[in-house]
C-alpha positions as a printed NumPy array, in Angstrom:
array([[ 73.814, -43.309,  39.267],
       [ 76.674, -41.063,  37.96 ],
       [ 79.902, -41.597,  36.006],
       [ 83.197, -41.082,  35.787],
       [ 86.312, -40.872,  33.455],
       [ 89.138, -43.211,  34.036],
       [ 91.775, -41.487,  31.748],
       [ 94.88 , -43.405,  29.999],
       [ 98.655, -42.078,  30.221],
       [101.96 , -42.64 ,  27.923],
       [105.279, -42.495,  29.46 ],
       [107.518, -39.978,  28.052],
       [110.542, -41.415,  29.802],
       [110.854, -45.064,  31.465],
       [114.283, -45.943,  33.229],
       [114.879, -48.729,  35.359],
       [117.392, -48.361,  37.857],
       [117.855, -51.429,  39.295],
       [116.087, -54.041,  41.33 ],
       [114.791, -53.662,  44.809],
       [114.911, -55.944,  47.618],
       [111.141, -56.275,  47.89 ],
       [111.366, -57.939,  44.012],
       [110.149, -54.648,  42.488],
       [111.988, -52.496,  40.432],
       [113.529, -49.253,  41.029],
       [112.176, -46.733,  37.954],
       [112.557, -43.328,  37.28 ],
       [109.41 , -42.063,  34.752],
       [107.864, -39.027,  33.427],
       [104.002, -39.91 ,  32.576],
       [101.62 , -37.824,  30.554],
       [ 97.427, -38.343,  30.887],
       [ 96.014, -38.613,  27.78 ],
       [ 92.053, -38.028,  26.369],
       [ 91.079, -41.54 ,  25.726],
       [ 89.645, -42.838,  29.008],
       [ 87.177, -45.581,  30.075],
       [ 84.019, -44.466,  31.633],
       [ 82.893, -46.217,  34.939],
       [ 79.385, -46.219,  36.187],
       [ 78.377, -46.249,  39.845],
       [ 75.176, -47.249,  41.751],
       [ 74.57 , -48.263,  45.316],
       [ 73.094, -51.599,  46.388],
       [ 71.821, -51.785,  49.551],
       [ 72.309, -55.428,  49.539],
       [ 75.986, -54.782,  50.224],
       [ 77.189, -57.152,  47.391],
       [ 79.929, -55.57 ,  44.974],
       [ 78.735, -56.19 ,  41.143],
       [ 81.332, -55.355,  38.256],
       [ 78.989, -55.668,  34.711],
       [ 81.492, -55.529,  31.968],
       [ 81.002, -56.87 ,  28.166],
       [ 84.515, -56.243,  27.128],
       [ 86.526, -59.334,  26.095],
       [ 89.893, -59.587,  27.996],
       [ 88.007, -57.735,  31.34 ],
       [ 86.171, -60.397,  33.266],
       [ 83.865, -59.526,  35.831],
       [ 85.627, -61.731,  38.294],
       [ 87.508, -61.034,  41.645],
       [ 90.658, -61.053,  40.262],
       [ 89.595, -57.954,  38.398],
       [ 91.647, -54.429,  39.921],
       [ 88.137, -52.585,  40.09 ],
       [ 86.805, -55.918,  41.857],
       [ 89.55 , -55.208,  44.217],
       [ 89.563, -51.643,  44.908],
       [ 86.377, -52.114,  45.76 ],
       [ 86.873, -54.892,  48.292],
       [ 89.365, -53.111,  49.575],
       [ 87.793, -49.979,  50.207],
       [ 84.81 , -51.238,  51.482],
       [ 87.015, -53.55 ,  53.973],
       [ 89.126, -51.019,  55.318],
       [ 85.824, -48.627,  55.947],
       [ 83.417, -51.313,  57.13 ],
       [ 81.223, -50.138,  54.496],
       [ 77.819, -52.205,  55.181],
       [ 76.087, -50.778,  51.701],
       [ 77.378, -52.245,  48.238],
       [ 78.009, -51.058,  44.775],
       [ 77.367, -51.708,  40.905],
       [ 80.423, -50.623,  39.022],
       [ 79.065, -50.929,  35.333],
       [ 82.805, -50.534,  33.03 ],
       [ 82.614, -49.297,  29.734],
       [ 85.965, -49.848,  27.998],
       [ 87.565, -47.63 ,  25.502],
       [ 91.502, -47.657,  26.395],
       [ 93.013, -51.133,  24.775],
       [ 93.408, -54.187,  26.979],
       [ 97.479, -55.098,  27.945],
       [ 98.428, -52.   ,  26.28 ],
       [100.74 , -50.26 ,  28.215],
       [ 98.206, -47.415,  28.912],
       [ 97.709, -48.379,  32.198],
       [ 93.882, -48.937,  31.346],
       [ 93.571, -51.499,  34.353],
       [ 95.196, -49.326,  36.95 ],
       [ 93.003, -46.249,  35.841],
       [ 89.862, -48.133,  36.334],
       [ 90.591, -48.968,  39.356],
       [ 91.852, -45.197,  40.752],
       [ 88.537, -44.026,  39.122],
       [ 86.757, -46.71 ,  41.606],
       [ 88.107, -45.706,  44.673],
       [ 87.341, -42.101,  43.382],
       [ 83.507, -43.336,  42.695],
       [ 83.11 , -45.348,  45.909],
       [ 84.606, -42.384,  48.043],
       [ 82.04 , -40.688,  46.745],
       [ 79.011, -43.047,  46.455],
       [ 79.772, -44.209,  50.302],
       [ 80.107, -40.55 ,  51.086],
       [ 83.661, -41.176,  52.71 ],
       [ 85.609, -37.841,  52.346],
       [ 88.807, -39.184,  51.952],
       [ 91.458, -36.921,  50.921],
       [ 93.184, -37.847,  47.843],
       [ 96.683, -38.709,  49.478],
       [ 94.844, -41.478,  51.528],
       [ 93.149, -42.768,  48.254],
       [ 96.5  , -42.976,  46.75 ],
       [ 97.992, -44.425,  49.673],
       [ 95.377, -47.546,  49.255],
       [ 96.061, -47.453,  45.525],
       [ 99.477, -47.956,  46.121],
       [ 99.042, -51.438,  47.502],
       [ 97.17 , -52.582,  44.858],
       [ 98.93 , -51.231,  41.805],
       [102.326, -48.866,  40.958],
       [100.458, -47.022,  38.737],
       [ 97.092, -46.218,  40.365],
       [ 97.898, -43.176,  42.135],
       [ 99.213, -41.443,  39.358],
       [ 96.002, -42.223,  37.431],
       [ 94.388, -40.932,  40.373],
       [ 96.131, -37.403,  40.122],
       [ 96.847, -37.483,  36.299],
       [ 98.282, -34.62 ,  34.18 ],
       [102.463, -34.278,  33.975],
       [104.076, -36.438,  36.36 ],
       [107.948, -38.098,  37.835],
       [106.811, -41.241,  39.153],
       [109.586, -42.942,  41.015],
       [110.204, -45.553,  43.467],
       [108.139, -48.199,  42.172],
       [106.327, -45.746,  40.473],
       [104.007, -44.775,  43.374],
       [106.292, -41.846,  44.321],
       [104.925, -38.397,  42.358],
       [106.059, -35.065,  42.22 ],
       [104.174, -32.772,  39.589],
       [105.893, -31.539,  36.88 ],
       [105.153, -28.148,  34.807],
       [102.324, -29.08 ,  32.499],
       [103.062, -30.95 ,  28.91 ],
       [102.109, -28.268,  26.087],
       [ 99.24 , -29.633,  24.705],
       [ 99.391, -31.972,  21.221],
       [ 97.432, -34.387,  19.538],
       [ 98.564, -38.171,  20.16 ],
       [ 98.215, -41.255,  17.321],
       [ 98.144, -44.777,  19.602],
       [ 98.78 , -47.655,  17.7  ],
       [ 98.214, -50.631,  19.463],
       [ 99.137, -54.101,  17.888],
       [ 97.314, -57.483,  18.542],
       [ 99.207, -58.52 ,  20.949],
       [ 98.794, -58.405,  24.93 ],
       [102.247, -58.193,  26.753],
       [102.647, -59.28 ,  30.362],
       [104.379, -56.28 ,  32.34 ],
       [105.681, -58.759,  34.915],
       [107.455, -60.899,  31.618],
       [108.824, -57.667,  30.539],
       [110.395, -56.457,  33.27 ],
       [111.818, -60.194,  34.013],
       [113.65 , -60.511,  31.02 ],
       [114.777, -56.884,  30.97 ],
       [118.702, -56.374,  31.385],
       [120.245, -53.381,  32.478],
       [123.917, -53.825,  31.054],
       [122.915, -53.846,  27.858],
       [121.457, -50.835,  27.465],
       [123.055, -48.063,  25.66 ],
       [121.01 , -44.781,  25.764],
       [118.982, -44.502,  29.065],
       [116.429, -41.236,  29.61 ],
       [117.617, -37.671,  29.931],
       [114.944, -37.35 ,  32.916],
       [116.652, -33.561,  33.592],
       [116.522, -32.511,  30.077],
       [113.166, -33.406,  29.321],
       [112.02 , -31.195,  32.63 ],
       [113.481, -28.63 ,  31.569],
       [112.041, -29.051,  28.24 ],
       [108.666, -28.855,  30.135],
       [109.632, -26.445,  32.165],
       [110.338, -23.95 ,  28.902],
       [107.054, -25.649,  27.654],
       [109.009, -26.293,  24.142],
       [106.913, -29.563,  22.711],
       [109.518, -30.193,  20.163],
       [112.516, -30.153,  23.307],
       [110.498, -32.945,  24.761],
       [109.48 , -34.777,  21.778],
       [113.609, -35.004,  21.047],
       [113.795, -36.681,  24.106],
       [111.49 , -39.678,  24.175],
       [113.162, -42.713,  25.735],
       [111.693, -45.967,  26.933],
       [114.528, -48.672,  27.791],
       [111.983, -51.477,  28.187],
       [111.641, -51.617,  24.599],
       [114.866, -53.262,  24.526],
       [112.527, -56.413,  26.182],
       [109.499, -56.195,  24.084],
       [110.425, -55.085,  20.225],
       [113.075, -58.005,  20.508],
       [109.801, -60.737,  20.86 ],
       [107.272, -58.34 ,  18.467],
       [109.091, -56.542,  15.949],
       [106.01 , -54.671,  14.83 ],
       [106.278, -52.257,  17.369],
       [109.587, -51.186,  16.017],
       [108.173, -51.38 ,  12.581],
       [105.016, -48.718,  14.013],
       [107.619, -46.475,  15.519],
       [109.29 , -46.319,  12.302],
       [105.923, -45.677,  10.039],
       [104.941, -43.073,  12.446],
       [107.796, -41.217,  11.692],
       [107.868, -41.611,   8.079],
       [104.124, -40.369,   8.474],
       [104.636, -37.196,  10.095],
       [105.115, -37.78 ,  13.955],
       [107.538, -34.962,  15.734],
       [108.555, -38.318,  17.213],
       [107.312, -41.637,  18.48 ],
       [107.654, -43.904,  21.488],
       [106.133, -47.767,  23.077],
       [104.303, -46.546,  26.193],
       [105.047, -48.467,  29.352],
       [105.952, -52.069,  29.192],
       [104.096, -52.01 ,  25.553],
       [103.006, -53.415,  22.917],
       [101.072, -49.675,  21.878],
       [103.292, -46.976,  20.335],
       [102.669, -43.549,  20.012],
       [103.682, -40.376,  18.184],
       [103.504, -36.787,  19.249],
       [101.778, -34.691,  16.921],
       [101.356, -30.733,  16.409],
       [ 97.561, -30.491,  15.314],
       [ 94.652, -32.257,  15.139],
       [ 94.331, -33.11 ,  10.922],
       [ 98.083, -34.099,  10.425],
       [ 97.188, -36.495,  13.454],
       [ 93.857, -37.85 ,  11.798],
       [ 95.929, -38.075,   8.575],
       [ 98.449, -39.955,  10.239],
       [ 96.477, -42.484,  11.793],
       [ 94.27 , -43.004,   8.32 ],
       [ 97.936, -43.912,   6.535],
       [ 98.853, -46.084,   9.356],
       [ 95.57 , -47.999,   9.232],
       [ 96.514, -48.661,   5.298],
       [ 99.08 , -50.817,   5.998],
       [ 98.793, -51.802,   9.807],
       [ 96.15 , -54.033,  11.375],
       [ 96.955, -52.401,  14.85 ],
       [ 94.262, -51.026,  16.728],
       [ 95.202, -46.735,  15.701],
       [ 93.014, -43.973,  17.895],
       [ 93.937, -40.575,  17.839],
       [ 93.504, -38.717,  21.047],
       [ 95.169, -35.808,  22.915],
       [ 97.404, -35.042,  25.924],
       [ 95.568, -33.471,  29.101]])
């Protein structure tokens, strides 16, 4: 047996440029790969079944499961007459806008390249993570990232100056595919300064890029859970540089300098917030 991390990201920027004839949406995204990660553990089973052993409530073991999936997939595509146990131990929050689900499953075709002793190179694991979800191949490459296209499309950015970062999740789950239905372009005002913020990065000035957090899908969600813009507002008034709803939502986050004014942060927030609060890092 051995293990792996299956890290977490925020999304700096999120635009949406329009929609795309194959019923996707055209976005334009910086994402950053954050500390907090899941931990998968793989075995081989000679039997050649695939077995997913998870405990966490809102992951089912069942094959509608992405790490069910990428494992189906790989092993169909390879011919692969041995099987796997994929044992999933969950830290990132469920329907969080961390792209938990999508890292789990990059981290299983990671696993099973290795536990089937494939040798694929990592452009043709991201190729296969492509078809099952936007975000896997980024959370197969991690670190600073444009994601565009349908957010399958990467070019590496210069490296996000490392700070501490205080997620606040609410309990809520939001549907990314509700999110993006009921999002409308014309009536948004400020859209992301994708430029600026690289060349933000580029100067590696943390407070350039923290000026420029913008994420135009919470025009969809705050509208239907105001608590997120309440969180975003707190985190602020708590000592955040700045703070931003990753991804389709319902977690926020705020960039901070150093590791105690980000514990102290989080221990005010969890005074007055019943929102799930971890403090964790960029990487």
């Amino acid at each position: 047996m051995f293990s792996l991390e299956a890290r977490g990201k925020i999304n700096l920027t999120l635009d949406v440029l329009g929609k795309r004839p194959d019923g996707y949406h055209e976005v334009e995204m910086i994402m950053q790969s954050i500390e907090l990660a899941d931990v998968l553990h793989f075995s081989l089973r000679d039997d050649g079944e695939i077995v997913l052993i998870s405990e966490v409530e809102g992951v089912d073991d069942s094959k509608d499961n992405l790490i069910y999936k990428a494992a189906v997939k790989l092993k169909d595509l390879y011919k692969v007459a041995k099987g796997a146990q994929i044992i999933l131990e969950k830290n990132i929050p469920v329907a969080a806008g961390l792209a938990g689900g999508s890292a789990d499953a990059a981290t299983t075709l990671q696993g099973l390249n290795k536990l089937w002793e494939l040798n694929l190179p990592m452009e043709k694991l991201c190729e296969i993570g492509a078809e099952l979800g936007s975000d896997i191949p980024f959370c197969l490459r991690g670190g600073t990232m444009l994601a565009q296209g349908r957010g399958e499309v990467l070019s590496s950015l210069p490296v996000m100056p490392e700070c501490y970062v205080v997620l606040a999740k609410p309990n809520v789950g939001v549907s990314t595919a509700w999110v993006y239905g009921n999002y409308d372009g014309d009536k948004i005002v400020a859209h992301p300064q994708t430029k600026m913020v690289v060349e933000e990065l580029t100067k590696k000035n943390l407070e350039g890029v923290a000026d420029l957090l913008c994420n135009v899908l919470e025009s969809v969600t705050i509208k239907k859970y105001n608590e997120i813009a309440e969180l975003k507002e707190k985190m602020l008034e708590f000592g955040a540089r700045a703070s931003l709803m990753s991804g389709s939502g319902p977690t926020v986050f705020g960039l901070v300098e150093d590791k105690d004014k980000a514990e102290r942060l989080a221990r005010e927030l969890e005074k007055i917030s019943s929102a799930r609060i971890i403090v964790t890092r960029t990487v």
